[in-house]
C-alpha positions in Angstrom: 104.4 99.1 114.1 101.4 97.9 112.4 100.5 98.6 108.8 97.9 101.2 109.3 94.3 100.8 107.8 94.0 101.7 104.1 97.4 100.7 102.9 97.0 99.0 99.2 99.9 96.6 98.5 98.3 96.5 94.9 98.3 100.3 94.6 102.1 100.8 96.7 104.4 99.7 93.9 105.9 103.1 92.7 105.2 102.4 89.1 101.4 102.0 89.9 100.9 105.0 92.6 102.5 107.5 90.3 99.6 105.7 87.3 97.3 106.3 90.0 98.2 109.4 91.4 98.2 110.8 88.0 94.8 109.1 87.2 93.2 110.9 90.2 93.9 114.1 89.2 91.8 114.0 85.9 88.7 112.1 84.5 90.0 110.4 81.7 93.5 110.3 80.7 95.0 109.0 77.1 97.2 106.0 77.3 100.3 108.0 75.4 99.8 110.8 78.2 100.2 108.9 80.8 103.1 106.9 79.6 104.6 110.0 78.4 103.9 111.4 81.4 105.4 108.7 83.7 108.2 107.7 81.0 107.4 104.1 80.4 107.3 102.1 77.9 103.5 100.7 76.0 104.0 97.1 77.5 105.2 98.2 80.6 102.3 100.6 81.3 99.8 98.0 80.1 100.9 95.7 82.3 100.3 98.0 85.2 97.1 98.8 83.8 96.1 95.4 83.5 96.7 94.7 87.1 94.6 97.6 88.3 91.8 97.3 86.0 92.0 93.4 87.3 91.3 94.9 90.8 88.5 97.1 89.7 90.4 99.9 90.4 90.3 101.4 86.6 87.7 101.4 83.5 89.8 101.2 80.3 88.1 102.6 77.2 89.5 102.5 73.4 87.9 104.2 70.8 88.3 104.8 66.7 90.0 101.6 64.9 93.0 101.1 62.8 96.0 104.2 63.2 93.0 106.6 64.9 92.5 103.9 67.6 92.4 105.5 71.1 92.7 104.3 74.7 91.7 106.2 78.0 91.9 105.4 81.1 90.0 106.3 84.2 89.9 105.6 87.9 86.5 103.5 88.9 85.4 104.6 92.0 86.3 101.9 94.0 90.0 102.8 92.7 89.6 106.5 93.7 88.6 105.0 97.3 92.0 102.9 97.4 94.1 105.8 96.4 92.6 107.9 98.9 92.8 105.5 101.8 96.2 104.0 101.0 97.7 108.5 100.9 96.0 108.9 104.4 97.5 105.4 105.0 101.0 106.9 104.2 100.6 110.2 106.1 99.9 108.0 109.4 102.9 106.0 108.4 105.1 109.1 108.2 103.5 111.6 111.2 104.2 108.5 113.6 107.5 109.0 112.6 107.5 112.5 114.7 109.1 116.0 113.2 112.5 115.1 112.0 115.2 116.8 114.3 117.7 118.8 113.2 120.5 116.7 113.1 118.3 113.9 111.3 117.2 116.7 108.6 121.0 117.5 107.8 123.3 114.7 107.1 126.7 115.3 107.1 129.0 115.4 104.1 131.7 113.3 103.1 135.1 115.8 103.3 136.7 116.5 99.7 139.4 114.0 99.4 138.5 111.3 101.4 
């Protein structure tokens, strides 16, 4: 099977399509939200954000100075246009696949005991 049209290797990394995923949901997002909200750490999360506003894909803002200093984050368009192509990328990936049977859906469990 090919790798269907759309599909972002930068964006596929789980760490960076959840910092996407959440980014396309809002217009700006604060830099302790999002790591809050994804449980990393600072220099983790700026790494990843690095990478993707390397590509483009995000604008990074930071406002105020000293202990008021403030950075948001936002998807550029051309980052909103990856997310969206490498998703439909994903669903193709996953209807190929066909409806899951019955017996695929419902694994079997391991007996007590063994």
């Amino acid at each position: 099977m090919s790798t269907p049209a759309g599909f972002d290797e930068l964006i596929h990394p789980s760490t960076r399509l959840s910092v996407v995923a959440l980014l396309a949901a809002t217009e700006w997002a604060d830099f302790a939200f999002i790591r809050d909200s994804l449980s990393l750490s600072d220099s983790a999360l700026s790494k990843q954000l690095h990478t993707l506003q390397e590509a483009e894909y995000l604008e990074i803002q930071k406002e105020g100075g000293g202990r008021n200093r403030r950075t948001k984050v936002r998807l550029t368009d051309r980052g909103r246009t990856a997310f969206e192509g490498h998703v439909a990328a994903l669903r193709a990936i996953v209807d190929s696949a066909g409806p899951a049977t019955g017996a695929a859906r419902k694994q079997p469990r391991a007996e007590a005991g063994r």
